[in-house]
C-alpha positions in Angstrom: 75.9 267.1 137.8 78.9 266.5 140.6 82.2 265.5 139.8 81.5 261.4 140.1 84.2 259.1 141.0 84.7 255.5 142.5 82.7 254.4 145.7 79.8 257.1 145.1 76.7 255.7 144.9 73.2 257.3 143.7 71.1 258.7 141.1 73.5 260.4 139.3 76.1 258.0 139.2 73.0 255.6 137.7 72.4 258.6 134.9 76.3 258.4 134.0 76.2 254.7 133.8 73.2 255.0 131.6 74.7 257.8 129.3 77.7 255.5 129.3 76.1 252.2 127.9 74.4 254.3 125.2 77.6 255.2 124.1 78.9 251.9 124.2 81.5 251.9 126.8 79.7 250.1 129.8 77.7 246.8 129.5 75.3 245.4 131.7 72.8 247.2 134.1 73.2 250.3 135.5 73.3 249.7 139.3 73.7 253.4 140.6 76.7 252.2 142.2 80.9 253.8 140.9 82.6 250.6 141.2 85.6 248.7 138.8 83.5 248.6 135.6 82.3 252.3 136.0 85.5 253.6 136.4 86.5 251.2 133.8 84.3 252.5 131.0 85.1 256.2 132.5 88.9 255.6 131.7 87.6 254.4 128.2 85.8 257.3 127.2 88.3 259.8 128.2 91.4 257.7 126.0 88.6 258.2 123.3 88.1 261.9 124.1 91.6 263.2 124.7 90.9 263.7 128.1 92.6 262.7 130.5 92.1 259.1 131.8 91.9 259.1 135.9 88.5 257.6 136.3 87.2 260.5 137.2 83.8 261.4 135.9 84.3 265.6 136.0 82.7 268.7 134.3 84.7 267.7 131.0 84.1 264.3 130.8 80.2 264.7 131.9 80.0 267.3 128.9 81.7 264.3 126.7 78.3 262.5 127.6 76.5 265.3 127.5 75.5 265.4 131.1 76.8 268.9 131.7 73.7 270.9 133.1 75.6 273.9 132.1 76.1 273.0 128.4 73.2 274.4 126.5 70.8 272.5 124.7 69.9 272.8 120.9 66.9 273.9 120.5 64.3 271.4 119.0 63.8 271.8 114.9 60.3 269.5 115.0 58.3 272.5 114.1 59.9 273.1 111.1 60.0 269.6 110.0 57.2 269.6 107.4 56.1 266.7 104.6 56.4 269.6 101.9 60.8 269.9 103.2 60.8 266.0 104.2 59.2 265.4 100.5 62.0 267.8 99.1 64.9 266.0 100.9 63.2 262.5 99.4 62.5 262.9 96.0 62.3 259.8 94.9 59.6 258.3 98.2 56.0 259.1 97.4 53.9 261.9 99.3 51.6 259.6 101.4 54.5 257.7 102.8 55.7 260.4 104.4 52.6 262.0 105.4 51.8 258.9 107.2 55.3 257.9 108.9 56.6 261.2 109.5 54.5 262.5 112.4 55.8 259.2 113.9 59.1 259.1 113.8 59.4 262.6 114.6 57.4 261.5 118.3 60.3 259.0 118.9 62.9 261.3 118.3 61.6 263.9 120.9 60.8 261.1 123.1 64.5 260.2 122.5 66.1 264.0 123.6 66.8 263.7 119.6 65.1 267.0 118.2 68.0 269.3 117.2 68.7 269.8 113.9 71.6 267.2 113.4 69.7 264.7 115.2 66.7 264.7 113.4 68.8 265.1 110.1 70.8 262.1 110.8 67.5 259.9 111.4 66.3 261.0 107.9 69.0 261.0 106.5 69.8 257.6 107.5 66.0 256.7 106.4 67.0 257.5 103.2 69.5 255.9 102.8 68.2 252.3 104.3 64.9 252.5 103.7 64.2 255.0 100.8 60.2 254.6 101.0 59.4 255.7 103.8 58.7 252.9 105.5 60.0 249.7 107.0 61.4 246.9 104.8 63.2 243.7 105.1 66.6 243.6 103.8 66.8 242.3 100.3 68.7 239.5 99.4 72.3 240.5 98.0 76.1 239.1 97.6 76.8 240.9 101.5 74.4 238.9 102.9 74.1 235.6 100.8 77.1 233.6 99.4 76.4 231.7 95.6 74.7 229.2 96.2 73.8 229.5 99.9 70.9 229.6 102.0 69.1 233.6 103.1 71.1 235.5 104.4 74.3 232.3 105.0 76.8 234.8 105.3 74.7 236.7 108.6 74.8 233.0 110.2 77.3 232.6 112.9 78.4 235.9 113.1 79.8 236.7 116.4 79.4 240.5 115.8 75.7 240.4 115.5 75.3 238.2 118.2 73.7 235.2 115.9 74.9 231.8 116.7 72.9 229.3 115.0 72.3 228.5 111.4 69.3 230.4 110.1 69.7 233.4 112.6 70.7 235.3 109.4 67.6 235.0 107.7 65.5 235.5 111.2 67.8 238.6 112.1 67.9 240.1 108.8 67.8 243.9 108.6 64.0 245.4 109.5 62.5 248.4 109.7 63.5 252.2 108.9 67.5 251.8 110.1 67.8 248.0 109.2 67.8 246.6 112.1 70.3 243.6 111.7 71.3 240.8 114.2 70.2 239.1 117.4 72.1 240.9 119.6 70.8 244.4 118.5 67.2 243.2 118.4 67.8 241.9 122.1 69.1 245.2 123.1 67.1 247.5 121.1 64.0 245.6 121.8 64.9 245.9 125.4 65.8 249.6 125.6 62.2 250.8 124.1 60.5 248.3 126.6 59.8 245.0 124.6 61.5 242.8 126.6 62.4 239.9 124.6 59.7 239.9 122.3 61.7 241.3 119.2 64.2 238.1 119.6 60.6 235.8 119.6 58.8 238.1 117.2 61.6 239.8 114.9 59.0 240.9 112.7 57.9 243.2 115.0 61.2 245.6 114.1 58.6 246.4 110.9 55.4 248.0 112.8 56.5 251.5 112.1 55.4 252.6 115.6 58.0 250.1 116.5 60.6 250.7 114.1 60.3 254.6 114.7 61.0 253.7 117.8 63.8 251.1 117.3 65.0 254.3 115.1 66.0 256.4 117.9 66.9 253.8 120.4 69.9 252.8 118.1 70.6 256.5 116.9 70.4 257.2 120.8 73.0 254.7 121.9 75.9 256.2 119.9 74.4 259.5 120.5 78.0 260.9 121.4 80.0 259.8 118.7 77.3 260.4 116.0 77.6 264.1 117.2 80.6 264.7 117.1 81.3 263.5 113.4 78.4 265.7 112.6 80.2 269.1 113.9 83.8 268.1 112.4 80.8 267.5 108.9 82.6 264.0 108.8 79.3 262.5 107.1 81.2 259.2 106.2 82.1 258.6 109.9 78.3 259.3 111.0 77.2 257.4 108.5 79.9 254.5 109.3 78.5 254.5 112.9 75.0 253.4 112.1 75.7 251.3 108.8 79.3 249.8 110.0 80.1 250.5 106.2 79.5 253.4 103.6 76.5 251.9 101.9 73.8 254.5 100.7 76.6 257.1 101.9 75.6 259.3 98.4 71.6 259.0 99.7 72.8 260.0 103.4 74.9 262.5 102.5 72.3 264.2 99.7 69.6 263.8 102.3 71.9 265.6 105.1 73.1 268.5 102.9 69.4 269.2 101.8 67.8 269.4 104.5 70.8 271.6 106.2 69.5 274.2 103.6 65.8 273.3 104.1 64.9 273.3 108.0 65.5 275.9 110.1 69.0 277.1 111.8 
């Protein structure tokens, strides 16, 4: 891609607008057009980079975003992905689970540009830990999510973060599916980024078809696609981890799951 900057208008400035609201620095629609807000989100990301911050979308801030045509790609590890290695990187998850889910999960992360090796290790690994079995759950009921006393998931209700702002949105937003899945706001924008529209807001129980979820998978391993990578070459597996879960839970399951498989699939 060209060096980008305020006032262009185009394709490409729509594909760095896009690459810039999956890593969280631009909201709203991408409108093809380098206004305010573009540069505004391109200053961002180079404060958070080291780079330096004119505005200015160049060959080093493109690669930050992994739009440099010149950067070379991993290659794709889905061949080597079998149930026998997935098995041996879940050892407590029975056989059929995998053998059933697998194949689809895998489909979403290629669909997703997400078939290198840390990619696809981080969406097991984060399987794992979240959803152990292999396929996908409802949160359980615990002391994060449920004060003594209090109604499902009481402590979710009201929470700015997540976008819930009624009681009982806790329980109807609880975590679903392989990644746990967790608030309005991310079903609204995960259900809208793999083409549901609204319907997981209406139909939250929809983040647990594992076609769905598979795909809800990748969409939210997508979005942070940047930073997630680069915690994965510095092998800062608490920060990765950090970035999908907002915590360290299941950080020993992640982390065992990660450093298996880095032995098991291929380089």
């Amino acid at each position: 891609m060209q060096t980008l900057r305020k006032g262009d208008k185009g394709d490409a400035v729509r594909t760095l607008q896009e690459a810039l609201i999956r890593a969280g620095f631009l909201t709203g629609a991408a409108d093809g057009a380098y206004g305010p807000g573009t540069e505004a989100a391109v200053r961002s990301l180079q404060q958070s980079r080291g780079l330096a911050a004119d505005g200015i979308a160049g060959p080093r801030t493109l690669a930050a975003l992994g739009l440099d045509d010149a950067q070379p790609q991993a290659p794709p590890v889905i061949p080597g992905v079998t149930v026998d290695k997935v098995c041996a990187m879940f050892p407590s998850t029975p056989r059929h689970n995998i053998e059933t889910n697998l194949p689809t999960v895998l489909t979403e992360l290629v669909a997703a540009a997400l078939a290198d090796k840390p990619m696809v290790l981080m969406a097991l690994a984060t399987i794992r830990a979240e959803s152990e079995g292999f396929v996908p759950i409802d949160e359980g009921l615990s002391r994060f999510n449920t004060s003594p006393g209090g109604h499902p998931f009481d402590l979710y209700d009201l929470r700015a973060d997540l976008g819930n702002n009624a009681p009982g949105d806790g329980e109807r937003y609880r975590g679903r599916g392989f990644i746990q899945l967790t608030g309005k706001a991310n079903y609204r924008e995960h259900g809208q980024a793999i083409g549901l529209g609204e319907q997981l807001v209406t139909d939250p129980d929809q983040a647990n078809d594992p076609h769905i979820a598979a795909q809800l998978l990748a969409s939210f391993i997508k979005a942070k696609e940047p930073r997630i990578r680069a915690a994965l070459a510095a092998d800062d597996l608490r920060t990765a981890r950090r970035l999908v879960n907002g915590g360290s839970h299941g950080l020993d399951r992640f982390s065992d799951c990660y450093n298996l498989g880095e032995k098991l699939l291929p380089a």
